[in-house]
Each structure stands twice: as C-alpha cells, then as structure tokens.
ZATI-139023 format. One line per field, with one value per atom (N, C-alpha, C): residue number from 1; atom name; x, y, z. Coordinates in pm, 1 decimal. Each point is the difference from the previous one (the first is absolute). Layout:
REM residues N
k <- (NUM, ...)
a <- (CA, ...)
X <- (X, ...)
Y <- (Y, ...)
Z <- (Z, ...)
***
This chain:
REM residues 214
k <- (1, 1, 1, 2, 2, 2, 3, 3, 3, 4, 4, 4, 5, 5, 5, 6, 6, 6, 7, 7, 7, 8, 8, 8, 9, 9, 9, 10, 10, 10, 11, 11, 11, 12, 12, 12, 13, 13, 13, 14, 14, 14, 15, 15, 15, 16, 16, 16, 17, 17, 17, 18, 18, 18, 19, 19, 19, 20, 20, 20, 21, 21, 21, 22, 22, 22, 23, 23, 23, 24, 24, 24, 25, 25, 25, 26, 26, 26, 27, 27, 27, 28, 28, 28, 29, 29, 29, 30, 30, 30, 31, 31, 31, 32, 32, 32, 33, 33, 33, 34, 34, 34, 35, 35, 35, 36, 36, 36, 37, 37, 37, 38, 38, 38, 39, 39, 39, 40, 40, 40, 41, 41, 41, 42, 42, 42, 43, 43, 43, 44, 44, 44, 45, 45, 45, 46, 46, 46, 47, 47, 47, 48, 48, 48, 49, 49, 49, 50, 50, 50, 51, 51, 51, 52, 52, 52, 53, 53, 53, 54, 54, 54, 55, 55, 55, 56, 56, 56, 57, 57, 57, 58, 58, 58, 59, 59, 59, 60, 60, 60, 61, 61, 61, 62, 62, 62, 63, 63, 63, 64, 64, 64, 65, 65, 65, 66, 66, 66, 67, 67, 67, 68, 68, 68, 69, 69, 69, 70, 70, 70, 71, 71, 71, 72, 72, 72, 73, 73, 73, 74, 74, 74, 75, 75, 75, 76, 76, 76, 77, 77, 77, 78, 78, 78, 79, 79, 79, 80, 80, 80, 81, 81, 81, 82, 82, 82, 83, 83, 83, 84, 84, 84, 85, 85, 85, 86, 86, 86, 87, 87, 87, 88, 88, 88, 89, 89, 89, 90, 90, 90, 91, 91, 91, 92, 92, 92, 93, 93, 93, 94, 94, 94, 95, 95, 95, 96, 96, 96, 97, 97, 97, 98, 98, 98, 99, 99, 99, 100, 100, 100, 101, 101, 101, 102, 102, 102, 103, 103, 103, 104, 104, 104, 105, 105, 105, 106, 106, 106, 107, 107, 107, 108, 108, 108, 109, 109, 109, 110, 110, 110, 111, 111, 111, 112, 112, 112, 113, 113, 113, 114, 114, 114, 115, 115, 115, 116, 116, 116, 117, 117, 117, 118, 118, 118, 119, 119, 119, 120, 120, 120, 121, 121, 121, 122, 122, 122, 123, 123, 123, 124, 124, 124, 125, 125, 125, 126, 126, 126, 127, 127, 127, 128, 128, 128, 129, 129, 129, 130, 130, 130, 131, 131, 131, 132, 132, 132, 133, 133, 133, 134, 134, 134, 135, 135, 135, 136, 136, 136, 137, 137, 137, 138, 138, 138, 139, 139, 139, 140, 140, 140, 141, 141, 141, 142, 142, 142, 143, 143, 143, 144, 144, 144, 145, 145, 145, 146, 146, 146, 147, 147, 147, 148, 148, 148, 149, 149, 149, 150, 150, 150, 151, 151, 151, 152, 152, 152, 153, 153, 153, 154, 154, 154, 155, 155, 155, 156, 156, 156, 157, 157, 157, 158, 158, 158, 159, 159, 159, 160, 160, 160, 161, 161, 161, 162, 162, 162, 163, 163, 163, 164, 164, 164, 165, 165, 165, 166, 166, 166, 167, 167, 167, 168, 168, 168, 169, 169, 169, 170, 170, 170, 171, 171, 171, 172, 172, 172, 173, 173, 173, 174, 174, 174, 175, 175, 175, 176, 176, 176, 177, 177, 177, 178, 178, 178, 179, 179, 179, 180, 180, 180, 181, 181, 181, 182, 182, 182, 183, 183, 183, 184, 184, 184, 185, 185, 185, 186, 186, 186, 187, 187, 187, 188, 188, 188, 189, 189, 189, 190, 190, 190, 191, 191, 191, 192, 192, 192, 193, 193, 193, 194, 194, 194, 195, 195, 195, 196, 196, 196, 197, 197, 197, 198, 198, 198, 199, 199, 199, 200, 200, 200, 201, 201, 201, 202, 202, 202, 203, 203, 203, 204, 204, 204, 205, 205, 205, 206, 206, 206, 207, 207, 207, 208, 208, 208, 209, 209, 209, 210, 210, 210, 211, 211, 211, 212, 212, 212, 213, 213, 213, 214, 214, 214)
a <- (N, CA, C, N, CA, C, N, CA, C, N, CA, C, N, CA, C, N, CA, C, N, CA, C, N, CA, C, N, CA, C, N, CA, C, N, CA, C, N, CA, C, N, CA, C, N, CA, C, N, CA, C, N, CA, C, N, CA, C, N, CA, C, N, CA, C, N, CA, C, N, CA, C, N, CA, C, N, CA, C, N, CA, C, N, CA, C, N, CA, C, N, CA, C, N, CA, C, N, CA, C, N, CA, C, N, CA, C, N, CA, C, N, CA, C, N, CA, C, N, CA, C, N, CA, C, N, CA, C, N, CA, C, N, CA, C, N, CA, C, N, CA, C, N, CA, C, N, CA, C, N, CA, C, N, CA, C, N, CA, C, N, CA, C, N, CA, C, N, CA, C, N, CA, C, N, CA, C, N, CA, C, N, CA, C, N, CA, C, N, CA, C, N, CA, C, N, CA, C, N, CA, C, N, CA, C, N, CA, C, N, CA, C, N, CA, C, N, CA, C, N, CA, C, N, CA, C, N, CA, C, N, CA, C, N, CA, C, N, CA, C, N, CA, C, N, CA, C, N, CA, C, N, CA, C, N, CA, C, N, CA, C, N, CA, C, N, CA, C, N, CA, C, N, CA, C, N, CA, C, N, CA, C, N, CA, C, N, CA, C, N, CA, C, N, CA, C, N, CA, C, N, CA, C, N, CA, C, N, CA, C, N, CA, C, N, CA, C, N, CA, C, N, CA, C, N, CA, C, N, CA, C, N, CA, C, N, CA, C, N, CA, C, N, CA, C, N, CA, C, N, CA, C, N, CA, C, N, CA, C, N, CA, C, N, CA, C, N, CA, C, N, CA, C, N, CA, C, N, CA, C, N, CA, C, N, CA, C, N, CA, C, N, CA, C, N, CA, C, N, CA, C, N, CA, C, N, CA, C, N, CA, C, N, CA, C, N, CA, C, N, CA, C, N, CA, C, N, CA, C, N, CA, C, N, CA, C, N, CA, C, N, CA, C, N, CA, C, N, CA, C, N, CA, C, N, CA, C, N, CA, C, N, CA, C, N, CA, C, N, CA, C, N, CA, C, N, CA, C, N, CA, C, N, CA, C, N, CA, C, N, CA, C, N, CA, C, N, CA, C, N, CA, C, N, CA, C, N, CA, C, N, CA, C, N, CA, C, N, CA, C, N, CA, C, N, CA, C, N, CA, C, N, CA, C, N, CA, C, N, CA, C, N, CA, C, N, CA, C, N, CA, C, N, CA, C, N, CA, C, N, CA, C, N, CA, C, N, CA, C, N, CA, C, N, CA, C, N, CA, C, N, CA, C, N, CA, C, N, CA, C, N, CA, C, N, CA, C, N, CA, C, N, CA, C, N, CA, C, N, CA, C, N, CA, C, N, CA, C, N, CA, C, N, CA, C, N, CA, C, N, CA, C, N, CA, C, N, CA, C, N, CA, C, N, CA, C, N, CA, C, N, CA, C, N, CA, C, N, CA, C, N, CA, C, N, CA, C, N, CA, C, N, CA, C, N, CA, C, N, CA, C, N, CA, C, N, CA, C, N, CA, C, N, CA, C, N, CA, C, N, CA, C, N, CA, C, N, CA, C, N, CA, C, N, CA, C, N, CA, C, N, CA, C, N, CA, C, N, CA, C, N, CA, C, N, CA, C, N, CA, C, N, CA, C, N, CA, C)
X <- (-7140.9, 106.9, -48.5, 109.1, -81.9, 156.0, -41.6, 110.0, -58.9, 28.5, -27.9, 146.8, -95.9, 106.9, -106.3, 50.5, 18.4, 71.0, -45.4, 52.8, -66.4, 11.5, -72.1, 17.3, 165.1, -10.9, -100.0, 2.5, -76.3, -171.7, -33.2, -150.5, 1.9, 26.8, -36.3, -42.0, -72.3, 0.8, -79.5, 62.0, -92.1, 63.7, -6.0, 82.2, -26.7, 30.7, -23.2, 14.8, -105.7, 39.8, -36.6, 114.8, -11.1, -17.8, -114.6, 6.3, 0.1, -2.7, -9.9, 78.1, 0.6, 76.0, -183.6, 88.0, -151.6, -24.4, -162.2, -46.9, -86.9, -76.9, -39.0, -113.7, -114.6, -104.4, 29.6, -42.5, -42.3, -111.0, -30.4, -127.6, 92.0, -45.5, -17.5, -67.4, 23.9, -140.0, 93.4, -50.8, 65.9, -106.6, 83.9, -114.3, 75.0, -23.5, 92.7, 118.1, 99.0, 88.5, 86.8, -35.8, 64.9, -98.5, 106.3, -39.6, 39.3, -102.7, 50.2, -20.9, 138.1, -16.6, -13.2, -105.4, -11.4, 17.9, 34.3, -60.7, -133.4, -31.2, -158.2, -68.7, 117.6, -87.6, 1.1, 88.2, -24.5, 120.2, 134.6, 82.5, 134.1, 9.5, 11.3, 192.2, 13.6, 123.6, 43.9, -47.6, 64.1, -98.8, 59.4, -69.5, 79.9, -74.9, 25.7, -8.5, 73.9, -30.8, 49.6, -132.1, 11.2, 28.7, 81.7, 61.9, 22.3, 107.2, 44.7, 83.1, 63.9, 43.3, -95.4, -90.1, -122.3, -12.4, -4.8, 46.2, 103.6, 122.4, 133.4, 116.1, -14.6, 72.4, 171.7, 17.5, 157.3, 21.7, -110.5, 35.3, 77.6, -21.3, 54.4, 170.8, 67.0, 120.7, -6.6, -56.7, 35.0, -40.5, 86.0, -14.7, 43.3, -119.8, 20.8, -19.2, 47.1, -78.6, 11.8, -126.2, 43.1, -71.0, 60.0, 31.2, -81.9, -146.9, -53.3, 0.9, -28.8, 13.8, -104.3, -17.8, -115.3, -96.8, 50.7, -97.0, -31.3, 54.0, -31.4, -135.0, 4.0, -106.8, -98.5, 13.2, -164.5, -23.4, 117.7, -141.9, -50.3, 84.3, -94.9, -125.7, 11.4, -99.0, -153.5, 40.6, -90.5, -59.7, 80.2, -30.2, -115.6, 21.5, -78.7, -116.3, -18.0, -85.6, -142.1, 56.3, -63.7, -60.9, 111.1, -80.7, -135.2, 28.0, -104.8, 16.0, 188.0, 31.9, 21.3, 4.1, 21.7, 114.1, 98.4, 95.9, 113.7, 46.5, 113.1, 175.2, 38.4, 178.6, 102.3, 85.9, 81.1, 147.9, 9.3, 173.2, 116.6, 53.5, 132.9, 145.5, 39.9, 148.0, 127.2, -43.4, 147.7, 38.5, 157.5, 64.7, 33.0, -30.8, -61.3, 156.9, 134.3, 114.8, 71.7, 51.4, 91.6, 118.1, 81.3, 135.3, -19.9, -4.9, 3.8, 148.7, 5.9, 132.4, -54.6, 64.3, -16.7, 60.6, -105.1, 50.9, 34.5, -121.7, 39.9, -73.4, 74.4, -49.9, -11.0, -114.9, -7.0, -95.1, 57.0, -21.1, -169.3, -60.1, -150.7, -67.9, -61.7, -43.5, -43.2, -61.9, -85.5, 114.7, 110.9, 78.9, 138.4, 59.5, 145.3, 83.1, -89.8, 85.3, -25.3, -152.9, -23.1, 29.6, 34.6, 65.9, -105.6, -35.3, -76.1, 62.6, -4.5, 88.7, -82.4, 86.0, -71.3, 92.8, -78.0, 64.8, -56.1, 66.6, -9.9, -24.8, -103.4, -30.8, 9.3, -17.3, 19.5, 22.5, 72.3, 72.2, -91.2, -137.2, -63.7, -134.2, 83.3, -115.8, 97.8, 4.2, 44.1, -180.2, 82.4, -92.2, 20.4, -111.2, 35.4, -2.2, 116.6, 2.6, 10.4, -50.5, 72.8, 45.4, 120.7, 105.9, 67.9, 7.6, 35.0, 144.5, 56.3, 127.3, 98.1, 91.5, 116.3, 98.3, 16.8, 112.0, -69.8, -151.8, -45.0, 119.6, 21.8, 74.4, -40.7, 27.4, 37.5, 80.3, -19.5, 61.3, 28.6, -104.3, 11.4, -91.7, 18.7, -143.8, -58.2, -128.2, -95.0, -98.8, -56.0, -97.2, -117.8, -80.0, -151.9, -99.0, -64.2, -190.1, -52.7, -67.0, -108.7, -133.3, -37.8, -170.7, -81.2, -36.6, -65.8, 129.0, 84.3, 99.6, -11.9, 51.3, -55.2, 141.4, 9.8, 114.9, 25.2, 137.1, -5.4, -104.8, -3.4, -78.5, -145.7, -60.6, -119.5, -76.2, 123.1, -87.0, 22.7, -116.5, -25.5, -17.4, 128.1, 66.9, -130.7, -56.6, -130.2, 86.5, -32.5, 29.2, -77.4, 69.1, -19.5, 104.7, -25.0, 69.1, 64.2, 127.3, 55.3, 6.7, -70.7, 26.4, 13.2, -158.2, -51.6, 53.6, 105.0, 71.6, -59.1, 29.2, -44.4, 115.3, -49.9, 115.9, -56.4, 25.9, -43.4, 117.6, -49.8, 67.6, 117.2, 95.9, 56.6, 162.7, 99.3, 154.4, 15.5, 81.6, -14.2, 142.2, -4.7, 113.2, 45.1, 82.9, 42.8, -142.0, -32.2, -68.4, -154.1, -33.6, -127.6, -30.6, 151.3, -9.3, 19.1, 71.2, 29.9, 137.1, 82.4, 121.3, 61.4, 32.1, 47.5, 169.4, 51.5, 129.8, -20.4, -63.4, 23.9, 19.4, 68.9, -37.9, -93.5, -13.4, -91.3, 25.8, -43.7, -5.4, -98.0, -0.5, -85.6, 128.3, -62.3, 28.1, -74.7, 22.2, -23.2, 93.6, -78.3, 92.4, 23.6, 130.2, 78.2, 50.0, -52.5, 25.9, 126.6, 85.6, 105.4, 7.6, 28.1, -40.8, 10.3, 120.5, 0.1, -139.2, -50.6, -87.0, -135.9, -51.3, -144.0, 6.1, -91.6, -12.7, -149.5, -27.3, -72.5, -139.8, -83.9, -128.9, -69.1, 77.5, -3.6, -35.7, -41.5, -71.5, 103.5, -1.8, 141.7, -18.6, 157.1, 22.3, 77.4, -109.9, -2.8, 76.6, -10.0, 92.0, 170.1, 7.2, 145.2, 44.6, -109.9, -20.4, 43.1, -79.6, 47.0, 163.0, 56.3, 142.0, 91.6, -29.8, 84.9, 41.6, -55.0, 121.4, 53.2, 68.3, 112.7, -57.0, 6.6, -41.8, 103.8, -6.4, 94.3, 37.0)
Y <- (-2389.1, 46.7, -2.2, -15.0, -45.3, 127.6, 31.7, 99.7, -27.1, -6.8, -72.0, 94.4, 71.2, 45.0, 33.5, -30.6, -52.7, 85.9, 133.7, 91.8, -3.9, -54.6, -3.1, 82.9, 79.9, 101.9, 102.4, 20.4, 160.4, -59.3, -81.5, -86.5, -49.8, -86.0, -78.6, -177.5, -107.5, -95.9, -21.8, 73.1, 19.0, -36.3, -81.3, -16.8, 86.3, 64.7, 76.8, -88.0, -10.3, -97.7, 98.4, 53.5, 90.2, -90.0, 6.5, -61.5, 83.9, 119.5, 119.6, 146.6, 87.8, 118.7, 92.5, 29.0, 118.4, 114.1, 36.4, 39.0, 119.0, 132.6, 122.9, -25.1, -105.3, -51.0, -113.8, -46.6, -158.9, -21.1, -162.8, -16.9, -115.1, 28.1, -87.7, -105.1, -119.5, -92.0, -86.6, 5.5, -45.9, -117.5, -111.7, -117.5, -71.9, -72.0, -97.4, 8.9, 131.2, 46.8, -0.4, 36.2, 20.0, 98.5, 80.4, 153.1, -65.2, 44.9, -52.0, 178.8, 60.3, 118.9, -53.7, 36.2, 7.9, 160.2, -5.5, 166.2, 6.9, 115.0, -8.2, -105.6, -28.7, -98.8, -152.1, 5.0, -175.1, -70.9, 81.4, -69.0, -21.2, -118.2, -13.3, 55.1, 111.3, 77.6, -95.9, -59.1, -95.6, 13.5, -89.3, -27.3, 59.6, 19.4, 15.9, -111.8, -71.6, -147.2, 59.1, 1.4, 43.2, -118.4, 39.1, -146.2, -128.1, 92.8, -113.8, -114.4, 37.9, -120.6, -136.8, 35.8, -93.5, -80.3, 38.9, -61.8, -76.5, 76.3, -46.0, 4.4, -88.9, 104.4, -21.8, -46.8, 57.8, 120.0, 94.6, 176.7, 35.6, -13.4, 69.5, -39.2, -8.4, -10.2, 114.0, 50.6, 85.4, 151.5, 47.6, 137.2, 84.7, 26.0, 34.8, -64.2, -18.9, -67.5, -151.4, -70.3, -113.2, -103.1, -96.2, -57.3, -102.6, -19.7, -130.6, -96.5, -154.1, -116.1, -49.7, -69.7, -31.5, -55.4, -89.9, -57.2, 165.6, 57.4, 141.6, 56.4, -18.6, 84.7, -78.7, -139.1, -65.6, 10.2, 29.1, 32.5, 145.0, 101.8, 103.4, -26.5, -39.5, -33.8, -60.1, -113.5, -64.1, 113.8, 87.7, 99.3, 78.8, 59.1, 62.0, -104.8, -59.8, -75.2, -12.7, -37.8, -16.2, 127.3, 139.6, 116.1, 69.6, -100.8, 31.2, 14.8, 56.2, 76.4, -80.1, 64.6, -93.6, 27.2, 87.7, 51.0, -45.2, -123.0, -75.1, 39.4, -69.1, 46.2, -106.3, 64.7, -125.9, 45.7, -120.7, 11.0, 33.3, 30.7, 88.5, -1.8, -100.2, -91.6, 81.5, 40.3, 69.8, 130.2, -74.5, 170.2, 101.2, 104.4, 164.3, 52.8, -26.6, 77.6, -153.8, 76.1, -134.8, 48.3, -67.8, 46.5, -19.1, 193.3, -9.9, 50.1, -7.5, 52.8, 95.9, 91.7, 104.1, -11.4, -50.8, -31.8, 113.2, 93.6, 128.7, 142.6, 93.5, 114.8, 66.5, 127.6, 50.6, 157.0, 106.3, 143.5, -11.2, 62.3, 23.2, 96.5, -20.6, 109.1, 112.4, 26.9, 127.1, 63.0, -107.0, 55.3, 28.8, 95.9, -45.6, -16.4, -92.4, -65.4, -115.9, -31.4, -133.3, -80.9, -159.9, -68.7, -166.2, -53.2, -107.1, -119.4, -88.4, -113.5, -114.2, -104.8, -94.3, -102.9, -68.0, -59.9, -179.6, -47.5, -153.2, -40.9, -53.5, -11.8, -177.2, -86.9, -168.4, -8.3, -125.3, -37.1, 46.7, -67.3, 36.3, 159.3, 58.1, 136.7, 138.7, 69.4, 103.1, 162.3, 77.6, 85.4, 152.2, 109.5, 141.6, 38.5, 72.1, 81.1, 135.8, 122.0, 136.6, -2.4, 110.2, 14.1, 141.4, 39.9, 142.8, -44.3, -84.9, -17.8, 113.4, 33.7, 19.8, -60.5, -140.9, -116.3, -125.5, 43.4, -76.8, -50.7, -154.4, 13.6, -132.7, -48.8, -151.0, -47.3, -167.0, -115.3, 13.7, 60.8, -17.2, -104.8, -68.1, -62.8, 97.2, 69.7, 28.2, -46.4, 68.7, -88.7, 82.0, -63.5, 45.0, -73.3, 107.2, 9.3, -43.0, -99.2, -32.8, 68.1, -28.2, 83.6, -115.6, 65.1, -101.0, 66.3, -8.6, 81.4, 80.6, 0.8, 83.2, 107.1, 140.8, -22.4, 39.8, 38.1, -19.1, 120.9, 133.4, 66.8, -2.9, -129.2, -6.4, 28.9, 42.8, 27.2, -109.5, -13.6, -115.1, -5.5, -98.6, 40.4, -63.8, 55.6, -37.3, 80.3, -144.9, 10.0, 182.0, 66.7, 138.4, 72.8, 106.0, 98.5, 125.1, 48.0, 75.9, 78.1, 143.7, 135.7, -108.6, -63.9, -42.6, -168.1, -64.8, -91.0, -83.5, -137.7, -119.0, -24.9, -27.1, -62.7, -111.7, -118.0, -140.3, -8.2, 61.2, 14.8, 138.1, -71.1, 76.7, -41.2, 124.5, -85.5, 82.5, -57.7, 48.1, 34.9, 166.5, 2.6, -12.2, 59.9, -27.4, 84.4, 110.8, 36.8, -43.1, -49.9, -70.9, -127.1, -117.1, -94.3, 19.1, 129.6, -54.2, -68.1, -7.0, -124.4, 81.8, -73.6, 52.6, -11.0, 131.6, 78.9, -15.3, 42.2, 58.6, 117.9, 43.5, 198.0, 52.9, 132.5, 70.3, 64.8, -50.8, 49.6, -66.7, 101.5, -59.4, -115.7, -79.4, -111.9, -143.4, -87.2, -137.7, -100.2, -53.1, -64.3, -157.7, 11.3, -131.7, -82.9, -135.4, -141.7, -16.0, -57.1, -83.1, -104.0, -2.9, -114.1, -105.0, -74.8, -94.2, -27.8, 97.0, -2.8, -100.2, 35.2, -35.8, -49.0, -121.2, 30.7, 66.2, 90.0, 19.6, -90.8, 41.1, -44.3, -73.7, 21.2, -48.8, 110.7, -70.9, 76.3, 71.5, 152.2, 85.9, -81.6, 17.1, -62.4, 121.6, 65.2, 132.1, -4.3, -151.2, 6.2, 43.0, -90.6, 45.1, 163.0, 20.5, 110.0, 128.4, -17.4, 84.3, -39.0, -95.4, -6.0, 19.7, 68.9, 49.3, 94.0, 95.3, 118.0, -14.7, 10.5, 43.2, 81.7, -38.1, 109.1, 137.5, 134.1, 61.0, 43.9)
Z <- (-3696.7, 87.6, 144.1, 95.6, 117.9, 149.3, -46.1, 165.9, 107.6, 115.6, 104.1, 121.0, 98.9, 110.8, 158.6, 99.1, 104.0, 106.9, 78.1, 91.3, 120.0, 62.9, 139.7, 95.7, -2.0, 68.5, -58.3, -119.6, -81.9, 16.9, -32.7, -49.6, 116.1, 70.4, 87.4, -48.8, -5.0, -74.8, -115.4, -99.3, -112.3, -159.8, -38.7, -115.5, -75.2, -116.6, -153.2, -88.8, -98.7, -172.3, -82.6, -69.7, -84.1, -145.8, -134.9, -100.1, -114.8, 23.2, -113.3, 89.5, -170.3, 102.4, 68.6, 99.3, 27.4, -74.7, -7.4, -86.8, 117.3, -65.8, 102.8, 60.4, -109.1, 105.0, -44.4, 150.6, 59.7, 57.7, -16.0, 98.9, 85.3, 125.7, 114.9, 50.5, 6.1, 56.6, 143.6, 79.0, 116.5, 68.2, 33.6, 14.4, 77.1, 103.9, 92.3, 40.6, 2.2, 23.8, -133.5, -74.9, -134.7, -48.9, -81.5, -84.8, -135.8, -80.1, -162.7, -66.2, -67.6, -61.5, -150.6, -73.6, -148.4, -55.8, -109.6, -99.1, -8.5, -36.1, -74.6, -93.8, -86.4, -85.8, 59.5, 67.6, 115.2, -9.6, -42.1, -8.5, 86.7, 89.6, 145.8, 9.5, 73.3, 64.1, 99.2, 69.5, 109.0, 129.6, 101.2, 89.1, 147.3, 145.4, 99.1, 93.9, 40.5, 100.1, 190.5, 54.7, 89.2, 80.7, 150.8, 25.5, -42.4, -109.1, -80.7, 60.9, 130.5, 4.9, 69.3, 8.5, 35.8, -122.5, -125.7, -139.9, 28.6, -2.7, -41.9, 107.2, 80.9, 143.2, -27.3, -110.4, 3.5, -53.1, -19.5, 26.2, 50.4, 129.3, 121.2, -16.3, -77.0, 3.8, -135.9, -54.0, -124.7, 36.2, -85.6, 24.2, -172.5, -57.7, -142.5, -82.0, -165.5, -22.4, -24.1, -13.8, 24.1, -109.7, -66.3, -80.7, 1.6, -14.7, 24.1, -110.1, 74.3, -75.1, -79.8, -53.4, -13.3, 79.3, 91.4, 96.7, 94.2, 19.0, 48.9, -19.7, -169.4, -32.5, -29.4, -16.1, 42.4, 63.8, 220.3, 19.3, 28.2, -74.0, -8.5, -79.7, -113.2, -43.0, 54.8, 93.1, 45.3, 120.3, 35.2, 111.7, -94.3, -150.6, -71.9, -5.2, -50.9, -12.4, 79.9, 128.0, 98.6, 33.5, 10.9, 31.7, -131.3, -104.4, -106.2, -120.6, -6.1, -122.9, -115.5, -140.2, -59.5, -116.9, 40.4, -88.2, 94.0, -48.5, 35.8, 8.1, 20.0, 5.6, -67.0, -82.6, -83.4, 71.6, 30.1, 47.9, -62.9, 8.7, -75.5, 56.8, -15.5, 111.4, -101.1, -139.8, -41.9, 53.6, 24.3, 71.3, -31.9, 86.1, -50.8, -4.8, 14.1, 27.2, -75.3, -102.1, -70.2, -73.3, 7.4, -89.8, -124.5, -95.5, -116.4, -73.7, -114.3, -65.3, -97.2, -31.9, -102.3, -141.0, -79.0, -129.2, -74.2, -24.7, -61.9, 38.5, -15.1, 23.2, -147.4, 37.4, -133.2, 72.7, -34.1, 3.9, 23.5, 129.8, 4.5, -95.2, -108.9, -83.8, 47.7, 139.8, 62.3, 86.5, 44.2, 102.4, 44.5, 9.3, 21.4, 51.9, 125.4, 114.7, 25.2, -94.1, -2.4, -52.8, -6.7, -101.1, 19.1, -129.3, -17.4, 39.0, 30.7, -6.1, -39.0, -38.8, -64.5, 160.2, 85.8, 108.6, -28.9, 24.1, 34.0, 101.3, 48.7, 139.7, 28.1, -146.6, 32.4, -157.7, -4.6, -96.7, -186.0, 10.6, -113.8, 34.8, 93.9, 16.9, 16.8, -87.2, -1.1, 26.2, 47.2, 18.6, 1.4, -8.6, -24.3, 94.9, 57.2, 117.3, 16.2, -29.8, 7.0, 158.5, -35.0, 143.9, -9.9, 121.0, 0.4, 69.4, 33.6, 140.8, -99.2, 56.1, -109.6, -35.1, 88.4, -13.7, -103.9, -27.4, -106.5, -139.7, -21.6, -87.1, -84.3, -107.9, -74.6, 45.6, 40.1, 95.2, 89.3, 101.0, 103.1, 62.1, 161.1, 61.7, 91.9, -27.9, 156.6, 49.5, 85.3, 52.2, -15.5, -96.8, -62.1, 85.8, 8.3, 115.6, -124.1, -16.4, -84.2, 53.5, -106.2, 86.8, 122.8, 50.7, 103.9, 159.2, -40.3, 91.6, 85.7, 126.9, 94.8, 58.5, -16.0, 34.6, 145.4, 72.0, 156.3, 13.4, -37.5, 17.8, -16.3, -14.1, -73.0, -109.5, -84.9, -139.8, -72.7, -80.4, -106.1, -123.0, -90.4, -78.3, -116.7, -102.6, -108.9, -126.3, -101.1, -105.6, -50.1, -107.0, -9.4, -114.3, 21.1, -104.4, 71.4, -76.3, 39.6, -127.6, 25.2, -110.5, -156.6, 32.0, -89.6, -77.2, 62.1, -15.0, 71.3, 0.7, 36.5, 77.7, 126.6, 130.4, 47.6, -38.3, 127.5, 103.4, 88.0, 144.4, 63.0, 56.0, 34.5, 11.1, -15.6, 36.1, 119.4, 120.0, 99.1, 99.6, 47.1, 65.9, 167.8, -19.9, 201.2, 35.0, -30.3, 101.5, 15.1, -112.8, -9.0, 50.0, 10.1, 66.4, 136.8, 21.5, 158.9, 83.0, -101.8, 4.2, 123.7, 112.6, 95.0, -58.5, 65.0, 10.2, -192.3, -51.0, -139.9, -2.7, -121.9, -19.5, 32.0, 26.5, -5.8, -118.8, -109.2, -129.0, -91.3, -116.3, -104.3, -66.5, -47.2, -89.6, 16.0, -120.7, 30.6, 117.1, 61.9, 26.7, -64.0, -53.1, -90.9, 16.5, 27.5, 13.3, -22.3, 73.3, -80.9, -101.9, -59.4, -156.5, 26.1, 129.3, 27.1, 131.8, 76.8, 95.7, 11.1, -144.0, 19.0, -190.7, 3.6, -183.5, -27.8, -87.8, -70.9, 11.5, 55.3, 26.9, 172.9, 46.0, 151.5, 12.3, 182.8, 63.2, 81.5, 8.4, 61.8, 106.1, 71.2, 134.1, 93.1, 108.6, 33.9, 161.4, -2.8, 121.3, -55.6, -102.4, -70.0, 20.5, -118.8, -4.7, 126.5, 90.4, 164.5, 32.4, -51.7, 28.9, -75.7, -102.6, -83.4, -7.2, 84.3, 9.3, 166.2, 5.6, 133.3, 68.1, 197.7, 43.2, 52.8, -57.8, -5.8, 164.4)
***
C-alpha cells in the first residue's frame, strides 16, 4: 500500500509515503534528505522526502493527497537508493474513492446501529463493509474509501475491524467527503444509478455540483 500527501502550507516541501498504519515505537534513520520510519522489528511505515519537489517538481501544484505514478516512484526510489536505503516503494495507481453498490445488508452481531454490508466495488469484487449511516440500505450506489484512502480530513482509511467484525474500507457520507452545499447531516451520500457505474473512479467534481446552491 502506498498513501502519498503533499502540504506545503502545514510541512513546507516535504512529501509523506505512508506504507503501513503507525505503530507507538519507531525507529528513525534520516540520510540525504529523506527520513525512513520503520517499527521495532524493521518493518518499513513510510518515508519523509525532504524537498521533494527537487525529486518531483510537479508537487508544487498539489495540495493533499497525491496519487503517484509509477514513473513517480522510480524516482523516489532511485532517490532511496542513492541516499543508501534499501526498503523500496511499489506503486499503487488503483483508485482509493470508487463507486460501490450495496448488495446486502445483514444485522451487526455486537451492535445495534451497526449494519454489515456485503458492497460491490467492480464487476467480479464484492466486499465487507460495516456502516453505521442511517440511510444505509440494499441497491443503492456509494462511494467507498478503499484502504489506502485518504480522507479530506486526513484520516486514513486501513483495512480493519469494527466491534470485532471485518471492514475492508469505508462507505462514505456528506460530511466525511466534504461535498460542497451538501447537508449537514449524518448519512451516505447516494449516487444516482444513472451517474457513475459501479467500479470507477468517483467523479468529485460531479459530485460538488450536485446539490444546489441554496
């Protein structure tokens, strides 16, 4: 898994490569303007690329997170390399926000506001989602954070469990995306059926124009 975000106002020119979730100790090794964080036992959390756009100088047009290519990350890579390291980076081009449909729901055994869903995210991949929305329903389309996902607030969405259940990812509402002139309410927010099909990558410009400005 490869997250990748880019704040130059908050950081200044410093990329983040997040490859694991964080853990309470870390070790640090900092070498040629790159920070490599591992756990204790050596297993690499991600990297710090200090003037990154000296790497990659089409940075400076991003703000959050940002989506690299593959030619991207050779040459982070070759940047590791050179500074010594030897725990590499694999590119990861599938998109983190995709139109899924809700095949089925079924009562959370621990909870009773939670509900399981069985979601479709591409034609032959269905997946487990627990969801608390209360507009959660069967046949609908939303738009599921896969893991690797970043959301506007910066939290990052890792495969996990909810009150002991298995969740790969997340279904996501107005207030978590952000959708300008949406509710200020809890719920999903729900694709139009004709909008988007099932497994694309959401289209968030759409998205911001779909509600009316009041």
């Amino acid at each position: 898994m490869l997250i990748s975000s880019y704040n130059p106002n908050e950081l200044g020119d410093i990329l983040v490569v997040i490859t694991a979730p964080d853990v309470e100790n870390q070790d640090t090794k900092i070498a040629d303007d790159v920070a490599q964080i591992t756990s204790e036992d050596g297993k690499l959390l991600g990297y710090n690329f200090m003037n990154a756009s000296q790497i990659l100088p089409e940075l400076t047009s991003e703000n959050g997170q940002v989506f690299l290519k593959a030619a991207q990350v050779e040459k982070l890579n070759a940047k590791l390399k050179k500074a010594g390291f030897d725990k590499f980076l694999t590119a990861d081009e599938d998109p983190k926000f995709v139109v899924g449909y809700v095949e089925k729901i079924t009562d959370h055994p621990k909870s009773d506001h939670l509900k399981v869903t069985q979601t479709r995210i591409a034609e032959d991949k269905t997946v487990q989602i627990v969801c608390g929305s209360p507009n959660v329903a069967e046949g609908i389309k939303v738009v599921v954070a896969r893991p690797g996902a970043m959301m506007p607030d910066g939290k990052i969405i890792w495969p996990g469990q909810l009150m002991g259940v298995d969740s790969d990812g997340m279904l996501c509402g107005f207030r978590e995306l952000r959708i300008k002139n949406a509710p200020d309410e809890k719920g999903l927010f729900i694709i139009p059926d004709e909008w988007q099909k099932v497994g694309e990558a959401v289209d968030f410009a759409k998205a911001d124009t779909f509600y009316p400005v009041n």
